[in-house]
C-alpha angles and dihedrals in degrees: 000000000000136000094276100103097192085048095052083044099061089039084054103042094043090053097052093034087057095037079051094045110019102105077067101056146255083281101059086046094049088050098053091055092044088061106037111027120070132256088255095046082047086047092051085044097056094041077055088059100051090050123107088231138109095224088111125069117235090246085052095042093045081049096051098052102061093052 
């Protein structure tokens, strides 16, 4: 993590929404953001995926990408 709060917070939240949700797909788990996180935390999420890291987990990554 780094000492960007909302950054280490939509690491946090992706990865435990996916661990949550992720016997029901990337898609389930794309959806759910879609719905309940706003357009900025998708943004920031986006920005994560196209990272060279290892902070998202590949459930996370393969649902962020579809968004």
């Amino acid at each position: 993590m780094n000492d960007d709060p909302l950054r280490d917070s939509v690491i946090k939240n992706i990865n435990l929404i996916a661990l949550n949700l992720g016997d029901q797909g990337r898609e389930k788990i794309a959806d759910h953001v879609r719905r309940f996180w706003s357009p900025s935390l998708r943004a920031t999420l986006v920005t994560l995926t196209q990272e060279d890291n290892e902070v998202l987990t590949p459930l996370a990554k393969e649902a962020a990408k579809i968004l």
